[in-house]
N, C-alpha and C positions, 0 to 999 in steps of 0.2 A: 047469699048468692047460691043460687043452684048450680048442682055438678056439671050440669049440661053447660048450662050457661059459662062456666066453667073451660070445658073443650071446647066450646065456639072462640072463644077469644085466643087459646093459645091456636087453635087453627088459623085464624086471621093474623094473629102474629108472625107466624112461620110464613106464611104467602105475601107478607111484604116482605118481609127481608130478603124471602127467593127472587123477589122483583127487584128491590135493590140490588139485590148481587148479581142480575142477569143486567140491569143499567148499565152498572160498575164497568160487567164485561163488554160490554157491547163498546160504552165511549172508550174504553184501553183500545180498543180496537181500531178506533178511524174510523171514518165513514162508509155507508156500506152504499153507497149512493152518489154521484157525482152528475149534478145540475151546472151545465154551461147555458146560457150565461148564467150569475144566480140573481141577475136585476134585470129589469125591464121597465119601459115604461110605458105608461095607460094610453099615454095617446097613439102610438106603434103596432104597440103586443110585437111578435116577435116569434121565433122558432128556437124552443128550448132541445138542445140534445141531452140524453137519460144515461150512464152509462153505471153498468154490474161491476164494482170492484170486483176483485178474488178471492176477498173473505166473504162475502155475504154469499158463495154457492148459489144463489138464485138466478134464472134466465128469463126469460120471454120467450113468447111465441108470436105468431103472426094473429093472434087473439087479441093482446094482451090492449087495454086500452089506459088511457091516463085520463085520470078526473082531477079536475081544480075545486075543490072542495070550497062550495061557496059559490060559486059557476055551474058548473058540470064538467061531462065529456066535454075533450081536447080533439080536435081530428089528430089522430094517431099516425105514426109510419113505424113498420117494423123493419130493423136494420138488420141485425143481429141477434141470436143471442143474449148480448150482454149489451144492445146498445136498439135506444128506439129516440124517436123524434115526435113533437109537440108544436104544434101552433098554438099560440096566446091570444084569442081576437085581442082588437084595442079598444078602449072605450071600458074597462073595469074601473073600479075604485081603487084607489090606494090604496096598499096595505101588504100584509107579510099573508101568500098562499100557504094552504100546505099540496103537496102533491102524491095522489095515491094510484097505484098501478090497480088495474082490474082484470081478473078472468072471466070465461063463461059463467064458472059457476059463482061469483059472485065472490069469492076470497080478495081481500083489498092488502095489498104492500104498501106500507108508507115506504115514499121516498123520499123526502123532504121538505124542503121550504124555498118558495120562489117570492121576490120581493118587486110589489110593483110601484114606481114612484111616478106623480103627475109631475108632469111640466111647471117648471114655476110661472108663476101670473104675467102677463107682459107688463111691462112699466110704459109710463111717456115718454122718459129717458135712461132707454135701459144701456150697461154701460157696454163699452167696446167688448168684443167677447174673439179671443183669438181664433182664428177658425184653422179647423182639427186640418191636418198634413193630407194633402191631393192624394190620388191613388187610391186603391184596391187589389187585390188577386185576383187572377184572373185566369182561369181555368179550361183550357183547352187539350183537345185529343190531338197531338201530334203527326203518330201512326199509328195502324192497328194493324193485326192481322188475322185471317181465320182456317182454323185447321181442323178440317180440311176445307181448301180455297172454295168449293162448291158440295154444297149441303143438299140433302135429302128428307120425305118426308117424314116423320117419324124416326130420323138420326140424330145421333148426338154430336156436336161442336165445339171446339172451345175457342174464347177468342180473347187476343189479348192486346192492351192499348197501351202507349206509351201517353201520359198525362204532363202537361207543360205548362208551369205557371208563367205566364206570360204579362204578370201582374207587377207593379210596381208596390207592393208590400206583399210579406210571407202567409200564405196559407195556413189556418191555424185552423184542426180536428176536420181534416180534410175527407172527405169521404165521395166512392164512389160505389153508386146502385144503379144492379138491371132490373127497372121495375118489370121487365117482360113485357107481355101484349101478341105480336106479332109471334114471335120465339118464348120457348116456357124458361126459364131458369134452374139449374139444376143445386141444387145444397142453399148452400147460405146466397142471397143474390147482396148482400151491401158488405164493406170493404173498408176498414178504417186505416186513414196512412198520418194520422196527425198533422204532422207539419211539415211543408212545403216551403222552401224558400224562395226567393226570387230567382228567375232563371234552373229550377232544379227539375226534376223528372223523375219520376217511376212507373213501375209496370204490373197495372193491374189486371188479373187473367177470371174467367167465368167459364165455364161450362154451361151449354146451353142447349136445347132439346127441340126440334123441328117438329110441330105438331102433324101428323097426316091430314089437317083438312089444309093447308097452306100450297099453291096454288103457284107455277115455274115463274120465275123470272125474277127481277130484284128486288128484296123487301127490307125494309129498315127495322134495324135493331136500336133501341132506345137505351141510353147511358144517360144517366143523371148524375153531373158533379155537383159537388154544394163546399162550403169553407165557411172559417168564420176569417175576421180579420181581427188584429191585437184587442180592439174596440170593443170586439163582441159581434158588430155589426153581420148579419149573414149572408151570403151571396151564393145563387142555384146558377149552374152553368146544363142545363139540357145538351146534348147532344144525339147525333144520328150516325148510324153504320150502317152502309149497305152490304146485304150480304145475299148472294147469288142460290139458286134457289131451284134444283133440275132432279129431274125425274117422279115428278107429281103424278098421279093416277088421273088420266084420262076420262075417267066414268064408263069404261066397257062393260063394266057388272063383276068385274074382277074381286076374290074378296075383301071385305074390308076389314081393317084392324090388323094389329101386331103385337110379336112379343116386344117388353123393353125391360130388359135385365138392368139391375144399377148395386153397386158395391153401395151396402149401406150402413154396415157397419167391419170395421178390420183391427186386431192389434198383435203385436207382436209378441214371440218368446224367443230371447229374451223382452223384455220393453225396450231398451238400448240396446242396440245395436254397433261392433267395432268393424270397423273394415277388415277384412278378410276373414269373420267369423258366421261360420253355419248361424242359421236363427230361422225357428217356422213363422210362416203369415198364413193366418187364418181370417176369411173371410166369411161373412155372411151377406150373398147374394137373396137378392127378389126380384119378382117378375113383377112390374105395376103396368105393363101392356092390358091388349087385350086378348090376344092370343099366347098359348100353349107353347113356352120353349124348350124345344128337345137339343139333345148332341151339343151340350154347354160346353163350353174348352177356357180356363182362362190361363194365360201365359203370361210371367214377368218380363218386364223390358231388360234385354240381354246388354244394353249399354250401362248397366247398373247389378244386376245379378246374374248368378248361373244357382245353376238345380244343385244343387248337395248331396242328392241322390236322384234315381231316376230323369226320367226327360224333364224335369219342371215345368210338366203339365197338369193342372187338374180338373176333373172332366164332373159332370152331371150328366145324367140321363134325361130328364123329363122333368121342366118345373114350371107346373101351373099357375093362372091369374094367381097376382096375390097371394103365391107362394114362396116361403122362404129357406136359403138349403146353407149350409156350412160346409166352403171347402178349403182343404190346408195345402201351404205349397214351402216344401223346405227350400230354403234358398241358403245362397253365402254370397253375400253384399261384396262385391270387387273392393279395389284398395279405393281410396278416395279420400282426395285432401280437405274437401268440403264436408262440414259437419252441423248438428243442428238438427230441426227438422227439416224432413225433404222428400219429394214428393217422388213416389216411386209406379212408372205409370204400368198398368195391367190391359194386358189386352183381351177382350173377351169375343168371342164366337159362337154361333148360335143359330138355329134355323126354326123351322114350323112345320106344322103335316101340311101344309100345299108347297112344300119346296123353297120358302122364300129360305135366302140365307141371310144373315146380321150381324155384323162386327166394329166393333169400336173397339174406343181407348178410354179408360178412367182412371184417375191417377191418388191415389192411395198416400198416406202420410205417415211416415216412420222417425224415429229419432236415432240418430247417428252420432257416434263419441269419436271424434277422431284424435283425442290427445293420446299422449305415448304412455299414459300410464300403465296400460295393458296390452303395449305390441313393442316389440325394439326397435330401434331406429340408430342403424349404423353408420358411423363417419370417420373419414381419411383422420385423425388427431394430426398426426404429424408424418414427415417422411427424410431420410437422408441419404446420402452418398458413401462408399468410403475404395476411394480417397476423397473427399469433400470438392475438389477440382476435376472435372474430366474432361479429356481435351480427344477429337476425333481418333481414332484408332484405340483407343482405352479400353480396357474393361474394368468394369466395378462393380458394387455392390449395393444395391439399392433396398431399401428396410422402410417398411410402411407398418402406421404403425394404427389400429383398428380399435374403435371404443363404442360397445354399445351403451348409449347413453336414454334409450327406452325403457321400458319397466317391465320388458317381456325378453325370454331369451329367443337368441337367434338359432335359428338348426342349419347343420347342412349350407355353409358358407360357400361359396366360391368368387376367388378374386380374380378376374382375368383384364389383366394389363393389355391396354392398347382395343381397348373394348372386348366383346363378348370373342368374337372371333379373330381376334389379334390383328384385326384390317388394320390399324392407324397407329402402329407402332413406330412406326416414321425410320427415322433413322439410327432405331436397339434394335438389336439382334438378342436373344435367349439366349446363354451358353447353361450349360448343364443342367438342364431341365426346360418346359414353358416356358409362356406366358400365363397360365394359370395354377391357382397355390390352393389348398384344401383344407377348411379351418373345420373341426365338426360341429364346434357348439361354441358363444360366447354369452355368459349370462348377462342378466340386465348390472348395467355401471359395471358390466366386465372388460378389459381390452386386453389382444392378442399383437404381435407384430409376425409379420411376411419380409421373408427373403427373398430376394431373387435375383441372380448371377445375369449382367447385359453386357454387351459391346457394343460401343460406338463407330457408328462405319466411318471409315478411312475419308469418306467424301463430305462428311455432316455438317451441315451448317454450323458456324461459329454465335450461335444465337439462343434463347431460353424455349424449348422444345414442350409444349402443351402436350400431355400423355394420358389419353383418358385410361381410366381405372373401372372398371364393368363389376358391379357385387350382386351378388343373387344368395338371398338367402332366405329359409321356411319358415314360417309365422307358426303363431297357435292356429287349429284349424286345416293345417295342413296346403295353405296358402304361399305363392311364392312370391318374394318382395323382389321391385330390379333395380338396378338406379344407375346412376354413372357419374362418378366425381372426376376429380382432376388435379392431378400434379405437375410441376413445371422443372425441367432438368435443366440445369443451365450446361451448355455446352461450350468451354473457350478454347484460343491457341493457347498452348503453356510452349515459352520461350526455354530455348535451351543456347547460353549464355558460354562461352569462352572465354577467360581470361586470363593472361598470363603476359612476361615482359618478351619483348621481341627479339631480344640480344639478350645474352647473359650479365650479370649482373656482379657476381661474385667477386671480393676485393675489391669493387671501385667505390664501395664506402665506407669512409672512417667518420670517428667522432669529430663534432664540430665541425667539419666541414660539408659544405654542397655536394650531395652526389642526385646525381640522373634515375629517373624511373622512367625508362621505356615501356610504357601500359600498349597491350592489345586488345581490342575486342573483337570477337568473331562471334556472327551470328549463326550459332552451328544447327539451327530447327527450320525446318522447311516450309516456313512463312516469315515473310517481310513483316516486321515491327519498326515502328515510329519513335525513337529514340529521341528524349529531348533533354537529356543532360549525361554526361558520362564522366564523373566526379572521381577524385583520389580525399582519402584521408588520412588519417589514424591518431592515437594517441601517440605525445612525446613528439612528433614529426611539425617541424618549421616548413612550411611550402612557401618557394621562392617561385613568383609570375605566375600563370595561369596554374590553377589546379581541378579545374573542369574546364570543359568544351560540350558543344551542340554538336549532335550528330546528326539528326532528321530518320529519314527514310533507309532504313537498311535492308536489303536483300538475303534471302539465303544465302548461305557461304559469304557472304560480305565480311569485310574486317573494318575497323577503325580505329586510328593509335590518339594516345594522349604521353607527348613528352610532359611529364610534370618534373623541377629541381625540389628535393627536400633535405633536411639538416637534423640528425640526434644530436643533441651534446653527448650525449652517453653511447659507451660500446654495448652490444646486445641484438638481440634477433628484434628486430622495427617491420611491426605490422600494419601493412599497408591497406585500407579499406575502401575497394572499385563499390561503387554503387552504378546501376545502371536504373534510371526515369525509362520508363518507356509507358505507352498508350494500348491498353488490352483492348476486347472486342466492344465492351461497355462504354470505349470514350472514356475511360477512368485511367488516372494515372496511379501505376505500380511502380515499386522497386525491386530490383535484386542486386543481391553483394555478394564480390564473394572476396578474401582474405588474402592477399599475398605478403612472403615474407624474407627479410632482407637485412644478411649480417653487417651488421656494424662494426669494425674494427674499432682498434687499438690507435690513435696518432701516433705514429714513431718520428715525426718531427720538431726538435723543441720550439717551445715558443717563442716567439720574436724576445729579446731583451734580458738573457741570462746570462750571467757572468763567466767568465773562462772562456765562452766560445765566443769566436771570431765570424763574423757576416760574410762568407765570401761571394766579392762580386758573381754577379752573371755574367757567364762568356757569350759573345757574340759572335754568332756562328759564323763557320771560316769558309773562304773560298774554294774551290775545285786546286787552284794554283796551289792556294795555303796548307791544303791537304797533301799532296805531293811532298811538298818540300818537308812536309814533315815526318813523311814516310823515308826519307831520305836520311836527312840527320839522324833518325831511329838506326838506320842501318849501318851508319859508319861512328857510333858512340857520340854525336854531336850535340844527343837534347831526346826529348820522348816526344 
């Protein structure tokens, strides 16, 4: 074998294997292609939709056409991008297609394989065949609207429809297109929202362009909805918009033609964007009119940015047909709790050398981060009291306690109780110092606590008192965060309790026998409490008859007694335990106790039945006469 011959073979060897291994990678990958439905059948044909995964980088254009190889051309629709439509006449042969995208210049994409099956044969007695579930989707424009409500010629529009399936099964690869006609379409005109359920709704918005030969008065704008159902089966719902149509050129001889500026290409720096961070937008404007625009201005929407420097305007001088310019606009994205992408609309200005002036809106697409990974985000953690109770007239001390729990530090804190301007402090008063405290810095996962000295006024409600709490603090960027949380003070009466015996007590109790506890209460705090039990206790102590009582309703200064009998065996100080039930501002029942204490003697009387001693009767007490007469005999030695 010759050497030549030689390197031809190991060249052919090496270019399979590169083919193999490009196979390899391709099937690891999934499909680069996705064919809905992927069957059909001959007697129907049918509308295939085409759609670009995200691996395969490839798009379409409004060129692009599909061939059924073995057939031909398909009449085409272009949607997208990454998404085109197919008609399949009916009447083919069986059999597995393949399907190839086409361009002008003749470059073919495979896409796949479409499978067509004929109808089975009819029988004489073909058998019962369940027939498939009633219903469809059904696809109608609820509402729409257009801004601005009345259009011009040669102006830009955008207009947006609320879609309502009003179908008795879910919409499936739902799509809505302005094929134009009437009105030109501006960007992408087809719209893909998937799936739709029964009863459900979204909102699909277009930009749309007023040619100058279109002519006052009402003209309809065309929407095409289309679905498939679970089946496959496909269904087109056409629709009409009128849209109002003033200030058309008359034919005076006035000139004709105009500039029309269009944002066509924009990206940011950063690419993502954080709320309250600087970032420039660079745009590349063109003119595709047919007149010359001078004195170009385009401005951000101020309900979404401010300038970062200068006015946040950026101006052009002169930009001719079919010319195209690059201008930058530093902005700083406001706070916003929405993230994603999102649509940032520009407003642009513009005139001609005969005087016309021209101003729209076009709205630009940025990406927004709003997680906390890179800004702080400050919250109340905790808060308390001390004394833990406070009752109107009080002052205490209140402690809040501060945690940034963001991944960015806070700058330049301020806490201002009772809101920003201390309006709604309600019923605190400040004592030695504000209502606001001065934190300078809290790093991310850092927390700080705030003190602050209050008084409860004399007259404050007995109830839990809502106290907003106002935080302003500086971001990265130089941004200022606001917010307003909320703490709750509970505010009650605290009872102030007297008790003590009403008569003295001392020596009338010994061991073993019954002695008396004359109990007071006085309610010495200047609100009425609901008292529902006023109890005695203690250790060691026998209680003889009632040892609590119902009180009710007590008055300032009010008193209430409890005669309780109790018994020590043993001599020693007997500790008596008053608890007072009473009903605080919550409806809840409380107690308070408090200790009195009561010596026990010695019995100096013996016990019944000891020997040597004699029982002597009881005397029965003597008359007024009896007593006399014995004051008598006293006197003259007769008896005692």
């Amino acid at each position: 074998m010759s050497r030549n011959s030689i390197k031809f073979s190991l060249v052919l060897a090496v270019v399979a294997a590169a083919f193999l291994l490009l196979a390899a990678a391709v099937s690891a990958q999934g499909p680069l292609f996705i064919i809905e439905p992927a069957t059909l059948s001959t007697e129907t044909g049918g509308t295939l939709s085409i759609y670009a995964t995200g691996s395969t980088g490839a798009t379409f254009t409004t060129t692009t056409t599909v061939r059924l190889v073995g057939y031909g051309i398909l009449s085409t629709h272009y949607v997208n991008p990454q998404a085109l439509q197919a008609i399949v006449p009916p009447g083919l042969k069986a059999g597995a297609y393949k399907l190839v995208a086409l361009d002008p210049f003749g470059n073919e994409l495979d896409l796949g394989t479409v499978q067509l099956f004929a109808p089975p044969p009819a029988t004489a007695t073909p058998a019962p065949v369940e027939p498939p579930a009633a219903g469809q989707p059904l696809l109608t424009v609820r509402n729409y609207r257009i801004e601005p409500a009345q259009v011009k010629p040669g102006q830009e529009f955008k207009v947006y429809i609320e879609v309502y399936n009003n179908g008795s099964r879910a919409a499936e690869n739902t799509m809505v297109i302005f094929p134009g006609g009437t009105f030109l379409p501006v960007g992408e005109n087809g719209h893909v929202f998937w799936q739709t359920p029964i009863n459900a709704t979204f909102i699909a918005s277009q930009t749309m362009r007023v040619p100058s030969s279109v002519s006052n008065g009402v003209q309809s704008l065309q929407v095409n909805l289309s679905a498939n159902d679970f089946s496959g089966a496909h269904y087109e719902f056409p629709q009409t918009l009128a849209v109002e149509v003033i200030g058309a050129s008359s034919g005076s001889g006035a000139p004709t033609g105009k500039p029309e500026v269009l944002i066509e290409d924009v990206h940011t720096t950063p690419a993502i964007i954080a709320p309250g961070t600087p970032f420039t937008l660079t745009m590349t404007l063109a003119n595709r009119g047919s007149r010359t625009a001078i004195n170009l201005k385009a401005v951000g929407d101020a309900s979404m940015v401010i300038p970062a420097h200068g006015g946040g305007v950026a101006t052009w001088d002169t930009l001719r047909i079919n010319q195209t310019a690059t201008l930058t606009l530093p902005l700083l994205l406001k706070p916003s709790k929405e993230g994603g992408r999102l649509g940032l609309p520009i407003a642009l200005t513009y005139s001609d050398y005969n005087g016309g002036s021209y101003s729209g809106q076009q709205t630009v697409g940025i990406d927004v981060d709003t997680s906390l990974a890179n800004r702080p985000q400050l919250l109340i953690d905790g808060y308390r009291t001390l004394p833990d109770k406070i009752s109107p007239g009080d002052s205490f001390t209140l402690t809040l306690d501060v945690v940034n729990v963001g991944g960015g530090d806070a700058q330049r804190l301020t806490l201002a109780l009772g809101g920003e301007d201390g309006e709604n402090l309600g019923a605190f008063v400040p004592i030695e110092g504000s209502n606001v405290s001065f934190i300078p810095h809290i790093a991310a996962n850092g927390h700080a606590s705030v003190t602050l000295r209050l008084m409860v006024a004399g007259n404050a409600e007995t109830r839990a008192h809502n106290l907003p709490v106002a935080l302003a603090y500086d971001i990265s960027g130089g941004t200022r965060e606001k917010g307003t949380q909320r703490v709750s003070l509970l505010v009650q009466r605290r009872p102030a309790f007297k008790i003590s015996f009403y008569r003295p007590v001392e020596g009338t109790a010994m061991a073993g026998q019954p002695f008396q506890l004359p109990i007071e209460l006085v309610n010495a705090s200047s609100f009425r409490f609901t008292i529902s039990e006023l109890r005695a206790s203690g250790e060691g102590l026998e209680f003889m008859g009632e040892s609590s009582t119902y009180v009710g309703p007590l008055d300032p200064g009010g008193s209430w007694t409890l005669d309780a009998t109790a018994m020590q065996m043993e001599a020693g100080t007997a500790e008596v335990v008053v608890s007072v039930s009473y009903v605080d501002d919550l409806n809840q029942t409380q107690t308070y106790s408090e200790t009195l204490t009561v010596e026990v003697l010695e019995n100096s009387f013996p016990p019944e039945g000891v020997p040597g001693e004699s029982e002597s009767p009881l005397e029965e007490p003597l008359s007024f006469w009896e007593q006399v007469g014995r004051v008598f005999k006293a006197l003259f030695g007769l008896g005692s």
